[in-house]
N, C-alpha and C positions, 0 to 999 in steps of 0.2 A: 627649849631654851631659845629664848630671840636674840638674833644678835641687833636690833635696832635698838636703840636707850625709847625707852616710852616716854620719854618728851614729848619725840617726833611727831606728835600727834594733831599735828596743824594743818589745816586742809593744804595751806600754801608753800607749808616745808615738804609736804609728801607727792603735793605737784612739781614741784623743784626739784624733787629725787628723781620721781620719773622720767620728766626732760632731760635731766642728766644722764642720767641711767640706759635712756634710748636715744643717746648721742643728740640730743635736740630734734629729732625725728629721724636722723640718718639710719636707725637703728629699724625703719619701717621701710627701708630700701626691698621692693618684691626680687631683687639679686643680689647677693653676697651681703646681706647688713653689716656683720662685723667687719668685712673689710670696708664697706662702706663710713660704717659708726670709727673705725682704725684713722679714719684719714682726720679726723678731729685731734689725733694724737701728733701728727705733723705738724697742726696750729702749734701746740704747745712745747714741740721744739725750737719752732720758728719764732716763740717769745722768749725762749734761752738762750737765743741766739740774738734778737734783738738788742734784748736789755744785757748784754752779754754775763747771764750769769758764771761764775766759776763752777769745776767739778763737784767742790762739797755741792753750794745750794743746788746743783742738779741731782743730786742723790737725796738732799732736804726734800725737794719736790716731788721727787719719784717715789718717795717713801710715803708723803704725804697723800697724794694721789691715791696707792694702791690703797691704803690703810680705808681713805674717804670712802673707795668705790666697795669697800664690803658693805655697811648700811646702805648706801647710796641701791646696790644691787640687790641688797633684801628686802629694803622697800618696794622697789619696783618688780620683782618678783613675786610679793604677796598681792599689790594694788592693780597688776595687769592681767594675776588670775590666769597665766597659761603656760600652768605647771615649772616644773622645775628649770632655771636656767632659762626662758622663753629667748627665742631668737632675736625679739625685737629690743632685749637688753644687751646694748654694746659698752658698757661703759668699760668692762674689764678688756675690751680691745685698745679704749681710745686713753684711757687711763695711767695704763700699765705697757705702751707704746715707748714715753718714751725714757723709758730704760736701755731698749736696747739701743738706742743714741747718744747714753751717758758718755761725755767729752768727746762727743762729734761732733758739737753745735758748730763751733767755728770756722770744723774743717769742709761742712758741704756748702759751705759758699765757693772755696775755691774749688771745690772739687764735687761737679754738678749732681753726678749720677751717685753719690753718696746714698742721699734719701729715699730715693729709688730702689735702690738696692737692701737700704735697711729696710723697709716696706716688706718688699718683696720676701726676704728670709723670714723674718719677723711671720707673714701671712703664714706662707709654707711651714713652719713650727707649729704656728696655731691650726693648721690644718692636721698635721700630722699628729700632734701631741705624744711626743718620746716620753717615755718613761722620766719621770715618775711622774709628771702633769696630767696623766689621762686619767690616774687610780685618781688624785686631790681632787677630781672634781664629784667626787663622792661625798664632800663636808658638805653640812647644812649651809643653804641661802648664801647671801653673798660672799658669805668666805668658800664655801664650792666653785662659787663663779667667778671669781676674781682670780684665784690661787694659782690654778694653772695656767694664768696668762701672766700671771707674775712671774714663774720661771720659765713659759715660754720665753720670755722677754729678756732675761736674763741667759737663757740659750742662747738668744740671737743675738746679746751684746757682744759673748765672746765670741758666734761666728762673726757676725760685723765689724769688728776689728782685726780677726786674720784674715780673711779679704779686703779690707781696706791695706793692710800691710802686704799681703800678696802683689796685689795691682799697684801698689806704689813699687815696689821691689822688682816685680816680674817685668809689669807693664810699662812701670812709667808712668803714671795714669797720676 
């Protein structure tokens, strides 16, 4: 069963999935690609927070995203030919990023070390992969690859918010 729609069959759609799919090259970084391909997931907080979306449309988005990066991921794992999940597809990092930011956009202007922070947990999740995110990457193609960075992600929304409410409570911060 593919999960690509056989439309996608255009030389220019399947190079488009690629680029995307390996974070526009960040994704061929010779150290850490997925945290590397990850930081393209900053950008697209940093537009939720520009255009100040509200909470729904950042769950619109985040939905959209993850949903996008399963084809997007099967593409580039059948056209890059290096095996399952290959390294140099980051898209389910930079993707499915930011979730665990959902209604923080606003708060890490005033509050620097926010983004940092969700980064940083967000990484450590996706390194670790707690139950049940390590068995999901057992499904076929891009939905294996996406899936458990989609509750990585959602992991790390609800630690980034008890540490966000920690450090305002404990710290001050």
């Amino acid at each position: 069963m593919s999960l690509v729609h056989p439309s996608v069959k255009s030389r220019f759609a399947r190079k488009l999935a690629v680029a995307a799919a390996t974070g526009f090259g960040l994704g061929f970084s010779p150290v850490a690609p997925g945290t590397a391909g990850a930081l393209l997931g900053c950008g697209v907080v940093w537009a939720f927070t520009a255009f100040e979306i509200p909470v729904w449309g950042q769950i619109a988005a985040c939905a959209a995203l993850a949903l996008l990066c399963i084809p997007v991921a099967s593409i580039a794992e059948r056209d890059l030919g290096r095996g399952k999940d290959p390294g140099a597809v980051v898209c389910d990092e930079w993707m499915t990023f930011p979730i665990c930011m959902i209604g923080m956009t606003g708060l890490w202007r005033e509050h620097v070390w926010l983004m940092p922070m969700c980064f940083v947990v967000n990484r450590i999740l996706d390194a670790t992969k707690p139950p049940p995110a390590y068995r999901l990457q057992i499904l076929p193609a891009g939905l294996g690859i996406t899936i458990d960075d989609f509750i990585i992600s959602i992991y790390a929304l609800g630690v980034n918010w008890a540490l966000f409410f920690a450090a305002e409570r404990w710290l001050g911060l």
